[in-house]
Each structure stands twice: as structure tokens, then as C-alpha cells.
C-alpha positions in Angstrom: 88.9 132.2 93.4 88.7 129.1 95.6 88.1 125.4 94.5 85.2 125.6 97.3 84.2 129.1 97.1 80.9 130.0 98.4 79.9 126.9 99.5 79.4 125.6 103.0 80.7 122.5 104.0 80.3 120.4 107.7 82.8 118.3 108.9 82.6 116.1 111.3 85.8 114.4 113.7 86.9 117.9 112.4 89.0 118.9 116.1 92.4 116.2 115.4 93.9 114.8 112.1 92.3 114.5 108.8 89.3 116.0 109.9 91.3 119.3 111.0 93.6 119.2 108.0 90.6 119.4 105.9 88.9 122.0 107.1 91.8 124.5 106.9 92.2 123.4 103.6 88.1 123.6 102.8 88.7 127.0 104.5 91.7 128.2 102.4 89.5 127.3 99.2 86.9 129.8 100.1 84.3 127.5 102.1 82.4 128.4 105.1 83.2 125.5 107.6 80.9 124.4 110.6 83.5 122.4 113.1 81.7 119.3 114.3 83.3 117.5 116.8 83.0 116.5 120.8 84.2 119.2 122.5 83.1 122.6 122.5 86.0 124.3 123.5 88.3 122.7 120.5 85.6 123.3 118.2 85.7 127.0 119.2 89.3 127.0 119.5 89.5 125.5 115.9 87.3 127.8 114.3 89.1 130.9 116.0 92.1 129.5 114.4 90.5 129.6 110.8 88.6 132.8 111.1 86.7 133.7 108.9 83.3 131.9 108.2 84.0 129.1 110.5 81.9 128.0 113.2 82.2 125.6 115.9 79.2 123.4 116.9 79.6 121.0 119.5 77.9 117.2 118.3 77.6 113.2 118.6 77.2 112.1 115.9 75.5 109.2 117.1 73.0 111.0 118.5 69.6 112.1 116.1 68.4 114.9 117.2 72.4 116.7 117.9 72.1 116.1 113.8 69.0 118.7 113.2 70.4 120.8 115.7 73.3 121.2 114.0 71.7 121.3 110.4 70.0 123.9 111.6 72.1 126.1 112.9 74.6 126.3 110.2 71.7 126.3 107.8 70.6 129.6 110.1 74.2 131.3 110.1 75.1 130.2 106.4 72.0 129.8 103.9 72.6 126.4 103.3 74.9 122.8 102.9 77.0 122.3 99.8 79.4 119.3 101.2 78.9 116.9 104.1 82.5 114.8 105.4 81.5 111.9 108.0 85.0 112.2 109.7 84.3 111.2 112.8 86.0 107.6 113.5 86.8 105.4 116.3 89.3 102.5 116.2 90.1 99.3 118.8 92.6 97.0 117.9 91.2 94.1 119.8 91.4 90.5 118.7 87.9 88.9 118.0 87.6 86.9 120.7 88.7 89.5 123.0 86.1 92.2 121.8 83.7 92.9 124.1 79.7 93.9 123.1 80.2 97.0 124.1 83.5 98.1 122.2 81.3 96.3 119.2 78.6 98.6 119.7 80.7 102.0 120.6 82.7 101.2 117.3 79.4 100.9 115.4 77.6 103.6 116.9 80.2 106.1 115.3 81.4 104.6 112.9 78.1 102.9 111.2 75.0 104.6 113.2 77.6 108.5 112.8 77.7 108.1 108.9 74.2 107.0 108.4 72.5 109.8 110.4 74.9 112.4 108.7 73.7 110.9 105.0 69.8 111.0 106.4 70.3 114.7 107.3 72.8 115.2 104.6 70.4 114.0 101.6 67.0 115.8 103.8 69.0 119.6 103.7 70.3 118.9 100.8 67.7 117.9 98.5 66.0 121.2 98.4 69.2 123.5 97.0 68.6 125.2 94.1 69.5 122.6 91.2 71.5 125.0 89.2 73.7 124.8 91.5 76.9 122.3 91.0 76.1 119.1 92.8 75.8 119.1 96.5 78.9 116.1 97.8 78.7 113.8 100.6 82.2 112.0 101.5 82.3 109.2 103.8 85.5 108.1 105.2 86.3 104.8 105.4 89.9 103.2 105.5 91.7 100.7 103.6 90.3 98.2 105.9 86.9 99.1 103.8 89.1 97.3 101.4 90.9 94.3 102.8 90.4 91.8 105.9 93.1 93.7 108.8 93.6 91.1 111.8 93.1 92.4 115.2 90.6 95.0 114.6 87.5 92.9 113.0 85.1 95.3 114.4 86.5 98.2 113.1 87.0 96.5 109.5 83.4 95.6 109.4 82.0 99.2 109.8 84.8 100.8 107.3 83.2 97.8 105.0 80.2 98.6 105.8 80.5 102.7 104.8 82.0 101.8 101.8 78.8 99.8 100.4 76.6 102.3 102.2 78.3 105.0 100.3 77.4 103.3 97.1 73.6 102.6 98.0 73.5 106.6 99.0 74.8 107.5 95.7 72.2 105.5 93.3 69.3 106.6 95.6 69.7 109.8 95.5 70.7 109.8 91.4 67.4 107.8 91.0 65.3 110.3 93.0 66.5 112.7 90.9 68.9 114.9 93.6 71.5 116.6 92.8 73.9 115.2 94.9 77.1 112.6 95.1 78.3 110.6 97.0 81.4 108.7 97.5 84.0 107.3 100.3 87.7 108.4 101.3 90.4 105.5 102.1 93.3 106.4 103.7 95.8 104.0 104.5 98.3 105.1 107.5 98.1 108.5 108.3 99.9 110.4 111.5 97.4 111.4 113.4 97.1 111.1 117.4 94.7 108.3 116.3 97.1 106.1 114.2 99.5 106.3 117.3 96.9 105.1 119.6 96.8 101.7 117.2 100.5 101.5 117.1 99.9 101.8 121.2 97.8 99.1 121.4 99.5 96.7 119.3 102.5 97.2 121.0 104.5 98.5 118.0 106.8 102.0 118.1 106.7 104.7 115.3 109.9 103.6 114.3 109.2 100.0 114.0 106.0 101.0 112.1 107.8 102.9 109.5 110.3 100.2 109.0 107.3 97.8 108.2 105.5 100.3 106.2 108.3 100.0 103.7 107.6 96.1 103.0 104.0 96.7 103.8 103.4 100.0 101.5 105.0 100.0 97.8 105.3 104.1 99.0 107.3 103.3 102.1 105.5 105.5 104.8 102.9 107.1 106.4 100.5 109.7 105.2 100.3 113.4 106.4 96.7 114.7 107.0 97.1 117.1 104.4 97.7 114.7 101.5 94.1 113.3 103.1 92.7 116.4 102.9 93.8 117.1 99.3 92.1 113.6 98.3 88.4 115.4 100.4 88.6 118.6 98.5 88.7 116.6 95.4 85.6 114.9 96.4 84.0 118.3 97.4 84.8 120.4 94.5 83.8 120.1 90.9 86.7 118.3 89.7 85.2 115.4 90.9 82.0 116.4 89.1 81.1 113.0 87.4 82.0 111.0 90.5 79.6 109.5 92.9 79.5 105.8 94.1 83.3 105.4 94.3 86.1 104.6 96.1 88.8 108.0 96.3 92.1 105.3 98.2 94.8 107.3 99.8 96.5 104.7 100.9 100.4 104.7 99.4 99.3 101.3 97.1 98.5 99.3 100.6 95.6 97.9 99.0 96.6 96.8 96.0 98.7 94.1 97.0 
């Protein structure tokens, strides 16, 4: 029997990286999986690729109402909503001076305005599962920059900040009004996704060059692989992680505790 069997679980950013990893791995453990992402076709394309009970739905996740819609719909196909994973993430590796109002406000739309809306829907669906049931999860990924100040990508260090303290508020709110829920954030440090090679882009650094640094950097000397990600978010989702909520989960090869 699977760590997540019987138990539905949306993911969003869930087309590319961590978010993909995790829901084959959420799918290999026995959960239904509703792909959130973008694009319809990958969603599709992703969920074909799964089988099984895994849907695609097409969603911003800075937009309100594409949040009830999708509630809804894999409420209607499924029953209900065991786990919730904010994936969804964007990153710009500007300086400060050089970030413009509207990167500031497309960083924070997903990354802030994304994780709040999928909490608010999150705790509203959620709330009304039957309460023998184990605890409903809700994991918000952050980054090590939740962590630690990161030059040359303030804005984006400010919203993984800010989801790691707004994962903490979710979880005594919900304890206090008696739910049956938890909540808690994901850090990953460096991970090779298409995402983590657009930063070294920007910055002007090569994968090589980045693994050489990573080994001063990170006392485990490289980069992550989705999957080891993914194995950190079906901790968070199954029971194991029962008497968690209101914590940090860091996957980050040590980075932050330097």
C-alpha cells in the first residue's frame, strides 16, 4: 500500500522540475494527482504520462477565481483534497537597483499572491473533510533564500521569506480553529531544473563553473535532483510527518547552515 494511498493531492508549477518529480512520486504512492500548471497541453501531456487518476487542469495561480475552478473540478472528479503543494515559482536574478516594478510585482504575484490564494482555498475545501481522517497537509515551497539574505535576487528572497512566515501563521490558525490540517514550507537549495539553469543564465555562470562553487558553497558539494525534492514533499504529505506543521522541511545540501 502507498504512503499517499487514497488521497488526492494538487500540485501546482507541477509541468517542469520539482513540481513534476513530485507528482510521479505522489502518483507512485497511490495519490490521485490534479496537474496545475500554465499550459494545458503539458498538463494533459503530464497526466497521460502518469495514468491513472491524474488529471490535468490548466491554472494561474495568481488569479482567484482559476482557484475555485480548479477546487472544484477535482473536488467533482475526486471526492475531495487531502494535500495542497504551492509549487509554482518564478525567479529574476536582478540587482536591486536594476529591478523594475513590474518584475517586483510579477515575482510577487506568484510567488506571494499564488501561495496565499492556494492556502485560502486550501484551508476553505479542506476544512470540511471528515475529521477521522489523518490530517489534511498544505506544503509551501520556499527556497533557502526563505533562509538567508542571496545578493542579486532581493525580490525573489523577499517572497521565499515571506512564504516561510506565512506558512507558520497558516499553521497556528488553522490548529486554533480547530482544523484538521498542517502546514509547513519546503527549502530546496540548488536543484537541476530548467529553472535553476535560467539563474545560472542570467548571472552569467556555466553548469560547470556552478558545480565547482557548489563544492566551497555546499558542505554536500552539488546540486539536488528533483527527486530527492520530491522525497522531502511526500514526507510532508504523508503521515510520517504527522506531528509536523509550522516548520521548515530544508533540502538544501547544508547551504544554510553556514
Amino acid at each position: 500500500m502507498g504512503r499517499l494511498e487514497n488521497r488526492t493531492a494538487v500540485i501546482t508549477g507541477a509541468t517542469g522540475g520539482i513540481g513534476a518529480a513530485t507528482a510521479r512520486l505522489f502518483a507512485r504512492e497511490g495519490a490521485k494527482i490534479a496537474i496545475c500548471d500554465l499550459d494545458d497541453a503539458d498538463c494533459r501531456q503530464l497526466a497521460t504520462e502518469i495514468g491513472g487518476d491524474a488529471m490535468g487542469v490548466a491554472m494561474n495561480v495568481a488569479v482567484e477565481a482559476d482557484w475555485q475552478a480548479t477546487f472544484d473540478r477535482v473536488i467533482g472528479q475526486f471526492g475531495r483534497i487531502d494535500v495542497v503543494m504551492n509549487c509554482a515559482g518564478l525567479f529574476d536574478g536582478s540587482t536591486i537597483e536594476d529591478t523594475t516594478l513590474e518584475t517586483f510585482e510579477r515575482l510577487c504575484d506568484v510567488n506571494l499572491k499564488g501561495v496565499f490564494l492556494g492556502c485560502k482555498y486550501a484551508i476553505l475545501h479542506m476544512k470540511s473533510r471528515d475529521q477521522n481522517l489523518p490530517a489534511a497537509s498544505i506544503i509551501n515551497v520556499s527556497s533557502t533564500a526563505g533562509f538567508v539574505g542571496t545578493p542579486r535576487s532581493g525580490i525573489y528572497t523577499m517572497t521565499k521569506g515571506g512564504v516561510r512566515l506565512f506558512t507558520k501563521s497558516v499553521a497556528v490558525e488553522v490548529a486554533e480553529l480547530g482544523y484538521n490540517i498542517r502546514c509547513n514550507s519546503l527549502h530546496p537549495g540548488g536543484t537541476e531544473t530548467a529553472m535553476f539553469d535560467e539563474t545560472l543564465k542570467h548571472r552569467g555562470i556555466s553548469q560547470m563553473a556552478f558545480r565547482e562553487m557548489a563544492k566551497s558553497r555546499n558542505p554536500m558539494g552539488r546540486l539536488a535532483q528533483p527527486i530527492e525534492i520530491a522525497q522531502g514533499a511526500l514526507f510532508l504529505a504523508s503521515d510520517e510527518s504527522s506531528f509536523m506543521t509550522g516548520a521548515e522541511l530544508a533540502l538544501d545540501g547544508g547551504y544554510a547552515a553556514r
